[in-house]
N, C-alpha and C positions, 0 to 999 in steps of 0.2 A: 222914488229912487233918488239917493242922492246926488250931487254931481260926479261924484267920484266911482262909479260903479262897484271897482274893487274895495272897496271901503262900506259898501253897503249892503249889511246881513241877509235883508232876503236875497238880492240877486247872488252871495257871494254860498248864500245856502242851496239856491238849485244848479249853479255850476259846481260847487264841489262834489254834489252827486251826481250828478252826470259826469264828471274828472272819474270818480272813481268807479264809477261804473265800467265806462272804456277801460282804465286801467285795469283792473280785474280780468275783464273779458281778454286782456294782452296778454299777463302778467300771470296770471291763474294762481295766484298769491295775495290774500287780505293784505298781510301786513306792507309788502312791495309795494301796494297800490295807493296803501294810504301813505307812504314813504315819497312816491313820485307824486301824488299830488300834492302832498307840504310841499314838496321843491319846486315844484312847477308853480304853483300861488306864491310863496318866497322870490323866486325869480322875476314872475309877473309884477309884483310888486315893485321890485329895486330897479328893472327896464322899464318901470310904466314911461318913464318919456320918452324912451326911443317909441312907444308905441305911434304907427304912422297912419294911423286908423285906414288903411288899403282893406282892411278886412273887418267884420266882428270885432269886439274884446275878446267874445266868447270864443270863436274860432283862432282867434290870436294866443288865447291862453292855452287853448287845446291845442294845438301845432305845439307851445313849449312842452307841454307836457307829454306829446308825442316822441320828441326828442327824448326827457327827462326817462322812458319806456326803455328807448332804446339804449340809452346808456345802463340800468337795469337788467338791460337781457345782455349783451358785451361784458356787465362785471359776473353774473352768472356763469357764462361760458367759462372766465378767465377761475373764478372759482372752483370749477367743477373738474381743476386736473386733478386726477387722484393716484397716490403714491400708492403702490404694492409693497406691503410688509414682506416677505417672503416667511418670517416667523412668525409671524400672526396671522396664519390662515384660517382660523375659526370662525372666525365675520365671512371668508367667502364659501365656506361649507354649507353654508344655508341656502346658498345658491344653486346648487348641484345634487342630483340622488345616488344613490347606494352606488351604480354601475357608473357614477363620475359624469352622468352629463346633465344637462340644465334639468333642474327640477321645473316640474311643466308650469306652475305659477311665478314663475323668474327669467323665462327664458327671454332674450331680448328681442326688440322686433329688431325687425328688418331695417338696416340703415339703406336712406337713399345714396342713388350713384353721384357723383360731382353733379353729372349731366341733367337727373332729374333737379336736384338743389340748385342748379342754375336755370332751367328750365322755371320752374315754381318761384325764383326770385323775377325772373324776367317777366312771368306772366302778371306779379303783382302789379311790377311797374309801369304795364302795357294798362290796366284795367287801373293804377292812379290816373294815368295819361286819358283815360275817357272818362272819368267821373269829372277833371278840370275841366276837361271839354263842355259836359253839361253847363246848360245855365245856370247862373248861379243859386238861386229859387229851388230848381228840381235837383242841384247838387245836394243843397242845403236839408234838403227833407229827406233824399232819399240815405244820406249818413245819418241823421238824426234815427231812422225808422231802422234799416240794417246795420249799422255799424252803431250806435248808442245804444240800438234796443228802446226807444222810446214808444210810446203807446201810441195810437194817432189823435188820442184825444189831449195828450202831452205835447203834440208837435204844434195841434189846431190853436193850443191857449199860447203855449208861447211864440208863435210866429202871426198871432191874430190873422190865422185862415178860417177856414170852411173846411169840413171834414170831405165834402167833395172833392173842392180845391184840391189838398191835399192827395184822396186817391190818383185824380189826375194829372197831376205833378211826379207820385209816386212812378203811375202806368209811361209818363213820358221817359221820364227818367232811365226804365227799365229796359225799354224797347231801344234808348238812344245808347244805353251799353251795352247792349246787344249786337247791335247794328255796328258800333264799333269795334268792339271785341272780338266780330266777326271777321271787319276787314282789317284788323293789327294784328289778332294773334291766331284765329282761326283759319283763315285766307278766303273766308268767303267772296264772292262778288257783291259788290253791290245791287 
C-alpha cells in the first residue's frame, strides 16, 4: 500500500465496495448509492487533512458517507411533494377500482403515528449509544458482519483475526447490546 491510502487502488477498490454496499442497503437505490459514494471519496479526498486519525480512514470515510446518505434521503423527501392536477386524473384512476376505492395492489400501507416515528427514531439512537459503548474491536466486527453484510471470512482477512476470534468478538458484542438495550430502552434490571 502506498502511503497515501486514498490514492491507493487496491485499498481504494475494497472500500468502494463496501461504500456501496451500506449505501445500497440505506438507500435502496443503485444509482443514489454510487452517487453518495463519488461524494463521499470526493469529499474524503479534498478534507484528507483535516483527517485527525482518532479513527480508521476507513471508518472516517464511512461516517462521510453516512452523512453524504442522509442528505440523499432529506433531498428525497423534499422531492417527493406532489401536485394534484385536478384535470388530469387519468394517472390517479389506476389507483382505484370500479366502486372508487383503492384497487387492492395500490392501496397504501399504513402510516406511522408521530409517536411510533418518534419512538423508532429514539430507539435507533438508544442502540447507536450501545454499539459506541462496545469496544472498539467488538464494535468494529460486529458493523462489519450486520451492518456491512460482510462474510466472516471477509472480516478474518481484513482485520488479520481468527475466525474464532471473530465469532467471539461477534457473541460478546451481541450479549453487550443486549444487556444494554435492555437497561436503556427495554427497562430491564440488570
Amino acid at each position: 500500500m502506498s502511503q497515501d491510502p486514498l490514492r491507493d487502488p487496491e485499498f481504494l477498490t475494497g472500500l468502494r465496495r463496501d461504500m456501496v454496499r451500506f449505501a445500497e442497503l440505506q438507500l435502496r437505490d443503485r444509482a443514489q448509492a454510487e452517487d453518495a459514494v463519488q461524494e463521499a471519496l470526493a469529499a474524503a479526498l479534498q478534507g484528507q487533512s483535516g483527517f485527525a486519525s482518532r479513527a480508521s480512514l476507513r471508518t472516517w470515510v464511512l461516517a462521510i458517507l453516512k452523512h453524504k446518505i442522509v442528505d440523499t434521503l432529506r433531498r428525497r423527501v423534499r422531492d417527493r411533494a406532489v401536485a394534484v392536477d385536478g384535470e388530469n386524473d387519468a394517472d390517479l384512476n389506476a389507483y382505484f377500482d370500479r366502486r372508487e376505492h383503492w384497487a387492492e395492489d395500490t392501496r397504501p400501507a399504513d402510516w406511522p403515528t408521530p409517536e411510533q416515528a418518534t419512538e423508532n427514531k429514539r430507539f435507533w439512537e438508544v442502540f447507536e449509544a450501545c454499539l459506541y459503548r462496545l469496544p472498539e474491536a467488538a464494535a468494529r466486527i460486529f458493523t462489519m458482519r450486520e451492518v456491512l453484510g460482510f462474510e466472516t471470512d471477509e472480516i478474518c482477512a481484513t482485520l488479520a483475526i481468527t475466525a474464532n476470534n471473530c465469532w467471539v468478538q461477534l457473541h460478546r458484542a451481541r450479549l453487550a447490546l443486549r444487556a444494554c438495550l435492555g437497561a436503556n430502552w427495554f427497562g430491564e434490571t440488570p
